[in-house]
GUVEXBA-114725 format. One record per residue (C-alpha): y, z, x. Coordinates in pm, 1 decimal. Example, Ala and Ser with C-alpha at 12.3 -4.5 7.8 and 13.67 -1.06 7.14 Angstrom:
BEGIN
(atom (-450.0,780.0,1230.0))
(atom (-106.0,714.0,1367.0))
//
This chain:
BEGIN
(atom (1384.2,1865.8,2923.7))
(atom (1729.6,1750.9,3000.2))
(atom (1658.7,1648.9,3374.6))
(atom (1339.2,1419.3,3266.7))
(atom (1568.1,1312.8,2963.2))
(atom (1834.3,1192.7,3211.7))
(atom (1571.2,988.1,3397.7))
(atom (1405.1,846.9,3123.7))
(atom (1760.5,662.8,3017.7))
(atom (1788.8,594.1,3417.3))
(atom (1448.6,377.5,3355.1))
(atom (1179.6,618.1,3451.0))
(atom (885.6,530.8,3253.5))
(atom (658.8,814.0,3399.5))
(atom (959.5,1049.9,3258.9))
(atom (964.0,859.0,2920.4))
(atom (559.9,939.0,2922.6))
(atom (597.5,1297.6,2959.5))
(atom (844.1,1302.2,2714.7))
(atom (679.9,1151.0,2432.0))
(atom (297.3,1225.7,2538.1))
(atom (300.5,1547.3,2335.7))
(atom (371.8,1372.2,2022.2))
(atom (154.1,1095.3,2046.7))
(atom (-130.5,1181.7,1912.1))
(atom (36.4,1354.6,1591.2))
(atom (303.1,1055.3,1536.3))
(atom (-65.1,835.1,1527.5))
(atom (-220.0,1031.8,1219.1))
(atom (151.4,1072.1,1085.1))
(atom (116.9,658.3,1081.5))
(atom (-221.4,672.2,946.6))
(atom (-137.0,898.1,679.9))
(atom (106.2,634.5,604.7))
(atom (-88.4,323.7,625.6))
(atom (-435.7,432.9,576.2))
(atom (-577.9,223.9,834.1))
(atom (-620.5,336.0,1234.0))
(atom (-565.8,14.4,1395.9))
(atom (-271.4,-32.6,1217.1))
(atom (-162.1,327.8,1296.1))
(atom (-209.3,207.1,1702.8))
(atom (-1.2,-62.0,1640.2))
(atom (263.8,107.1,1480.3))
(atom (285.7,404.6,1714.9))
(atom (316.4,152.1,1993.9))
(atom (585.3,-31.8,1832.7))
(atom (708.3,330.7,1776.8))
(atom (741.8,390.7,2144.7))
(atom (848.4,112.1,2250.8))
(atom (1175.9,112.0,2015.1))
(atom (1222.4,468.3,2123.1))
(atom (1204.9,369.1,2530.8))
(atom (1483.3,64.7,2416.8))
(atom (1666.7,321.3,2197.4))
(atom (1698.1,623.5,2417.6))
(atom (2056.6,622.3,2480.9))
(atom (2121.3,600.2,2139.2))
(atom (1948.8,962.7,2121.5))
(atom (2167.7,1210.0,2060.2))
(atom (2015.5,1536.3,2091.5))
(atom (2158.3,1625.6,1728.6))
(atom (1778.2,1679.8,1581.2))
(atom (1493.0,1738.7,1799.0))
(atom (1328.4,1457.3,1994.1))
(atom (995.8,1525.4,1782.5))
(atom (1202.7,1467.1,1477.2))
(atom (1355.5,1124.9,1631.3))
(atom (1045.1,1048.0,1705.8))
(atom (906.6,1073.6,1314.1))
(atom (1219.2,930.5,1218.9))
(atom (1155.6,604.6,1371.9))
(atom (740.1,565.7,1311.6))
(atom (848.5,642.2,965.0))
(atom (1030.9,365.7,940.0))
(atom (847.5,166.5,1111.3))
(atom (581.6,247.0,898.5))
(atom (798.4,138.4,598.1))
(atom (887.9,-184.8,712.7))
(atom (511.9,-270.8,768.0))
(atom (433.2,-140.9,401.4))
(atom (734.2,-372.1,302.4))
(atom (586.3,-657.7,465.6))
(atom (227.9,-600.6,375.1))
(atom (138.1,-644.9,747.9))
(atom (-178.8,-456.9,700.3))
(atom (-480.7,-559.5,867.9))
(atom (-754.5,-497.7,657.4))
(atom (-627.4,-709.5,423.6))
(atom (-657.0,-984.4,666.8))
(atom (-1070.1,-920.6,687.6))
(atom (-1268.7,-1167.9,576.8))
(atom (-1389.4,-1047.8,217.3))
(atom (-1739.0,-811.1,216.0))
(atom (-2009.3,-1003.1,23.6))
(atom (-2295.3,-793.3,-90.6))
(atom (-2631.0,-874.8,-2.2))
(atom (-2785.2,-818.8,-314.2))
(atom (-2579.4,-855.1,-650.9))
(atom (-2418.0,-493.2,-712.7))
(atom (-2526.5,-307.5,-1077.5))
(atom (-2224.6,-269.9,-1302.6))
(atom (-1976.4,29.4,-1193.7))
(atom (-1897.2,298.8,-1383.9))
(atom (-1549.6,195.3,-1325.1))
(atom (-1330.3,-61.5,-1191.3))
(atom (-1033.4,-18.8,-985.5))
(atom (-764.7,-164.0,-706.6))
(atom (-935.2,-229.0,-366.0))
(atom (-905.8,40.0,-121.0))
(atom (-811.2,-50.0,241.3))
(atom (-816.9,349.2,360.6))
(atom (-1030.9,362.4,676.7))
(atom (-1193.2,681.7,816.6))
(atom (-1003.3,874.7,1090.2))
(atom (-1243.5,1001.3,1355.5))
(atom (-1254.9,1382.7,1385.5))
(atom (-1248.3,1372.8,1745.1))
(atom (-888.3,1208.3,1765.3))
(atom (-802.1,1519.9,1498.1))
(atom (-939.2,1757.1,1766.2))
(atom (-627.3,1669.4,2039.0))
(atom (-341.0,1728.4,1765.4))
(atom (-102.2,2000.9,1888.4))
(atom (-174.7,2321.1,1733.8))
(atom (141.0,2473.4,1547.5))
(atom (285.6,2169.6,1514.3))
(atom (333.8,2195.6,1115.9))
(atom (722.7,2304.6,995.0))
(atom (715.1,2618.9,759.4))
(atom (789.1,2420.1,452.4))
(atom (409.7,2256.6,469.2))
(atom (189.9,2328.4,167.0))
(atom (-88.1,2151.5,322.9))
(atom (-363.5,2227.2,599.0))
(atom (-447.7,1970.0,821.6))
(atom (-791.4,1955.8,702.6))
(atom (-659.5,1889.6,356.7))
(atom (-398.1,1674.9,427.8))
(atom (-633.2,1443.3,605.1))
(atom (-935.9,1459.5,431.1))
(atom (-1036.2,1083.5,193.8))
(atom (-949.5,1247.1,-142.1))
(atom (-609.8,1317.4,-7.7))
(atom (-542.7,1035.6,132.7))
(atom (-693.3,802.6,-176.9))
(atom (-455.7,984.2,-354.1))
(atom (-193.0,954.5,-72.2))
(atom (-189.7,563.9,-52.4))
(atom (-127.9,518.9,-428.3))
(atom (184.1,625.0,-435.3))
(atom (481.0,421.3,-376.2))
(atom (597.2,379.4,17.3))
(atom (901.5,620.1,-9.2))
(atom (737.8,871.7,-212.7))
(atom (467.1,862.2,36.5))
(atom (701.3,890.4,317.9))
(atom (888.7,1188.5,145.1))
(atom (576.5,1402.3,46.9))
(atom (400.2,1332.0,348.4))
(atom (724.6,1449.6,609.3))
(atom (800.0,1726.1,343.9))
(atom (498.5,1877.8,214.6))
(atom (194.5,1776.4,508.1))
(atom (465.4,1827.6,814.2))
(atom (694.6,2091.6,639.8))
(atom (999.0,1903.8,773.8))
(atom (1305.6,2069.4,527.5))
(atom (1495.0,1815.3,295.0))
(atom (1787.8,1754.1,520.8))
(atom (1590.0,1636.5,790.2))
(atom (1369.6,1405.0,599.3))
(atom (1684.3,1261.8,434.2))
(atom (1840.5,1196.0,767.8))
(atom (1511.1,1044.4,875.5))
(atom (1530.2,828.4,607.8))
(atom (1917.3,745.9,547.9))
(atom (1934.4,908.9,233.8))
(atom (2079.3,1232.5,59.7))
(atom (1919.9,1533.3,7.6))
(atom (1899.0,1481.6,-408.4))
(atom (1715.7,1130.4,-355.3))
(atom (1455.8,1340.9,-118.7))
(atom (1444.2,1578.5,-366.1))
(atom (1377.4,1380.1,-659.5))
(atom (1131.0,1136.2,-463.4))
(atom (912.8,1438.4,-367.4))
(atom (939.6,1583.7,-694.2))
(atom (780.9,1230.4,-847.9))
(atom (508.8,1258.5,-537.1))
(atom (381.8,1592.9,-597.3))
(atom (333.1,1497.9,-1021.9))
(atom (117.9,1208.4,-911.2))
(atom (-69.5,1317.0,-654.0))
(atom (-154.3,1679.1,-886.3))
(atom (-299.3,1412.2,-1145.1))
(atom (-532.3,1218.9,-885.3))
(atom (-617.3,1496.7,-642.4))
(atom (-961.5,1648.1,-756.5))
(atom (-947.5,1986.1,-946.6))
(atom (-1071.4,2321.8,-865.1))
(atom (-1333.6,2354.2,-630.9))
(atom (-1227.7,2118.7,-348.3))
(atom (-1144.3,2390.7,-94.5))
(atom (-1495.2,2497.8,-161.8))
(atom (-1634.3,2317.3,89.8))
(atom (-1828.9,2471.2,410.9))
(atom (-1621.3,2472.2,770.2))
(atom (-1694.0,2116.4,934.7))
(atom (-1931.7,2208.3,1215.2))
(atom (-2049.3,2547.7,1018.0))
(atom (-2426.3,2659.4,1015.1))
(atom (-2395.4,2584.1,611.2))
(atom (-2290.8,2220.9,643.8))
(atom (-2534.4,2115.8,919.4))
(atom (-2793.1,2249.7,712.6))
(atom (-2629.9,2037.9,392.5))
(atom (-2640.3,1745.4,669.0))
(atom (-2981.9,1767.7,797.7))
(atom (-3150.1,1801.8,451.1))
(atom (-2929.8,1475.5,325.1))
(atom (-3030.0,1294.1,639.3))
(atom (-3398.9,1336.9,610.5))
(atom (-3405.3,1234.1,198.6))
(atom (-3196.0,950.6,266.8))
(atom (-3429.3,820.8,605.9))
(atom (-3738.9,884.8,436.5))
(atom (-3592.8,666.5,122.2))
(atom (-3645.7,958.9,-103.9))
(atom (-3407.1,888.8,-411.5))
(atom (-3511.6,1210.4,-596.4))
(atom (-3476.1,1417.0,-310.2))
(atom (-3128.9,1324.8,-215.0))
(atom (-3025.8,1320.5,-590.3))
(atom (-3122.4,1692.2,-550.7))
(atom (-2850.2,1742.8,-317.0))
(atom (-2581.2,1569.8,-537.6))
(atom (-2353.1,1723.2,-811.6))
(atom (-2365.0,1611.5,-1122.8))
(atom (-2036.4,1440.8,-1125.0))
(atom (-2092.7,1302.4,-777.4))
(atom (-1913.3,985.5,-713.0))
(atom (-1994.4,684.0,-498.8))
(atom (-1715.8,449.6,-338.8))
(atom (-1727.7,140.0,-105.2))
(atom (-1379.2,44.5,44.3))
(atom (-1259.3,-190.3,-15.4))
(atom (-1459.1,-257.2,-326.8))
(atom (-1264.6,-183.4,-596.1))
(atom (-1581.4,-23.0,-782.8))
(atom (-1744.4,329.3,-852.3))
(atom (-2087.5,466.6,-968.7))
(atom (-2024.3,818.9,-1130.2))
(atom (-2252.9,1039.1,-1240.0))
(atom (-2671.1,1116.9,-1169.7))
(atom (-2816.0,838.8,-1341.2))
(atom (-2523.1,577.5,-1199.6))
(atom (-2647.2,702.2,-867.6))
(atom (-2988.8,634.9,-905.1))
(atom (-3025.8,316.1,-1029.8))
(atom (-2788.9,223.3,-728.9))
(atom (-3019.5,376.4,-464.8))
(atom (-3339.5,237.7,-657.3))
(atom (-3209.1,-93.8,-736.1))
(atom (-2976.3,-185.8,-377.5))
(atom (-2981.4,99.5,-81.5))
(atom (-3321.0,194.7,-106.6))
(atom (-3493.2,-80.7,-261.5))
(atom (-3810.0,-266.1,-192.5))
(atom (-3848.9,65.8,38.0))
(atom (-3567.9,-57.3,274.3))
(atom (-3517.5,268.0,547.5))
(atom (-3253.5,355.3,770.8))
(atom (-3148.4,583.1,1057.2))
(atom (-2870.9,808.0,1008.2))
(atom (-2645.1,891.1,1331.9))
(atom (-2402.7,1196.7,1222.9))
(atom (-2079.4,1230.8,1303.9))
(atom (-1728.3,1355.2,1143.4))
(atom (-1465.3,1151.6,952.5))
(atom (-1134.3,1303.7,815.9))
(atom (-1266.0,1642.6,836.8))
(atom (-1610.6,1550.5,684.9))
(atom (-1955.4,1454.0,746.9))
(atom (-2016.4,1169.2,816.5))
(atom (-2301.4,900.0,942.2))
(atom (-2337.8,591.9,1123.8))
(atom (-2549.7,402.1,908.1))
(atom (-2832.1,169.9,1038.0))
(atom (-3077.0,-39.5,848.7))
(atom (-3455.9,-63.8,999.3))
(atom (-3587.9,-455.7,1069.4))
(atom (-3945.9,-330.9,999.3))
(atom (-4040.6,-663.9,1206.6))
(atom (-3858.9,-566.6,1544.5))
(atom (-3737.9,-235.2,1684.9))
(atom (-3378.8,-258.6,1611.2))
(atom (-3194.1,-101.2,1339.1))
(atom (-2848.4,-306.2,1283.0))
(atom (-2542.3,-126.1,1151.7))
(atom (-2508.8,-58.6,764.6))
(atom (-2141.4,65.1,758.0))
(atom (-2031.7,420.1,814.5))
(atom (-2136.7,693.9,523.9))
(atom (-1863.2,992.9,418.4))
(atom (-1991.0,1272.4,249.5))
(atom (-1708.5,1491.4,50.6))
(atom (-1905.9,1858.8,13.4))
(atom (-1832.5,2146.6,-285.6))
(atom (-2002.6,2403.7,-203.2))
(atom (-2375.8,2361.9,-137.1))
(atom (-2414.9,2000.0,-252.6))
(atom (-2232.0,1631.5,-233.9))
(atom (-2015.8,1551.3,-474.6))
(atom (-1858.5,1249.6,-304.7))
(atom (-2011.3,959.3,-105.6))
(atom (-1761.1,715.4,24.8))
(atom (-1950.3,402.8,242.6))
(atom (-1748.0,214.2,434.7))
(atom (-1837.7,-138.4,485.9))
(atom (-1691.3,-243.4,744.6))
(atom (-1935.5,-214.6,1048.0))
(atom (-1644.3,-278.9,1271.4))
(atom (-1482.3,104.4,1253.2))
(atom (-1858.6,229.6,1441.9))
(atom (-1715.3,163.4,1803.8))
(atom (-1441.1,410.8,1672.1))
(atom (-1677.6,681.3,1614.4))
(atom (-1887.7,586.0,1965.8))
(atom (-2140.7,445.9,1768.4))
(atom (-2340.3,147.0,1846.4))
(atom (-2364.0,-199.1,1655.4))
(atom (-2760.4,-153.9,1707.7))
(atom (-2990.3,102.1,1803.1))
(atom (-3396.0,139.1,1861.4))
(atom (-3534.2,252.7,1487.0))
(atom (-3732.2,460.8,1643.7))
//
């Protein structure tokens, strides 16, 4: 490492690349973690490198260059959390196309976007410190990360580089200029508040993404939901099951919540769809895609998240935003048929 070191500070780019190309794709969900949103993870990891390539010389070799590395998309990360320089909340705002019933409860928008499963696929395996009380597939799944994005930016910067990456509390408070007591207290103020909001026994209950047991979960949620079967696909639900739309700050809890929704706006006047499936965060998940009966297109309907416990749903999260489909390699349109 020390000879392609030494010409990377010479001004080798192809050096600097090999360097800092087995980090990459880790220091990118490390920034989504952080700002919830993958474009804005891009940008950040880019900004990341770039400081890093002007910075070089002032890299020491005192901590690890994976650690520098964190150091500065961490604070990079903080600075665009200071500024609010997030992008979805530059979107033009989602208007319904049919009024929306009243939710069983109100809360703050949510600008988390999905993470496609096949960017998790290329993160390094082994990469997590021996401090981490988190699996990836936790640590990135939507309940986390809900939970994740309402805490405060430094407790969120401490948990996540303490607890997700197992970095020890000397590191993190050199990462972040601090002392080891401010880490300390930060993470134990993190790990109260995310207990609270984190769901409760049962969440690790769900079947192995990619498992015979979920696709058969999948395939029995996709036919109800195409066939515009609303007692069929409440079959598949838990009782508590939960439906959000980011970033609409409102939730429908609860059987009878869930129906009228499906009767009354997805499903109504018989309105069908086609469901592509794909993986978000660890999940299922589908491209959605409503059916013009009068032409053979179906037109993107946002992207559908289903969190699993055990053999049913208790968790659908739609996404709005038909813009994050060409993330997941899925068309704006398709044939219905």
């Amino acid at each position: 490492m020390r000879g392609m070191l030494d010409r990377a500070r010479a001004g080798d780019g192809e050096a600097f690349g090999e360097l800092t190309e087995p980090y990459r794709r880790e220091l990118q969900v490390h920034c989504y973690r952080m700002l919830g949103s993958v474009q804005d993870a891009e940008d950040v990891l880019q900004e990341t490198l770039l400081a890093a390539w002007r910075g070089l010389d002032g890299f020491e070799g005192r901590s690890s260059l994976r650690s520098w590395l964190y150091r500065i998309a961490t604070n990079r990360c903080l600075n665009a959390l200071r500024d609010g320089a997030r992008r979805p909340r530059e979107r033009p705002a989602y208007v319904p196309e049919v009024p929306l019933p009243e939710p069983t409860h109100h809360g703050d928008p949510s600008w988390l976007e999905p993470y496609p499963d096949v960017l998790l696929d290329e993160l390094p395996e082994g990469s997590l410190g021996p401090e981490a009380r988190y699996e990836t597939k936790e640590s990135v799944s939507l309940a986390f990360l809900v939970a994740l994005q309402r805490l405060p930016p430094r407790q969120r910067a401490v948990l996540v580089l303490r607890d997700v990456l197992g970095f020890r509390a000397a590191e993190v408070a050199r990462m972040l200029d601090s002392g080891e007591n401010s880490v300390n207290s930060a993470l134990k103020r993190a790990r109260a508040t995310l207990a609270a909001r984190l769901p409760g026994p049962g969440r690790d209950d769900a079947p192995l993404p990619h498992s015979p047991r979920e696709r058969r979960i999948i395939d029995d949620f996709s036919r109800a939901f195409e066939r515009g079967d609303v007692d069929a696909v409440l079959a598949l639900l838990t009782d508590d099951v939960r439906l959000t739309m980011p970033p609409l700050p409102m939730e429908y809890e609860g059987l009878a919540a869930m129906r009228h929704f499906l009767s009354t706006v997805a499903m109504r006047q018989g309105r069908r769809y086609r469901l592509i499936p794909t993986h978000a965060n660890g999940q299922p998940a589908f491209g959605g895609y409503v059916i013009d009966p009068g032409t053979p297109i179906a037109h993107a309907h946002g992207l559908l998240v289903l969190t699993l416990s055990g053999d049913r749903i208790r968790g659908l999260t739609r996404f709005v935003d038909n813009g994050l489909l060409p993330s997941f390699g899925l068309p704006r349109t398709l044939r219905s048929w």
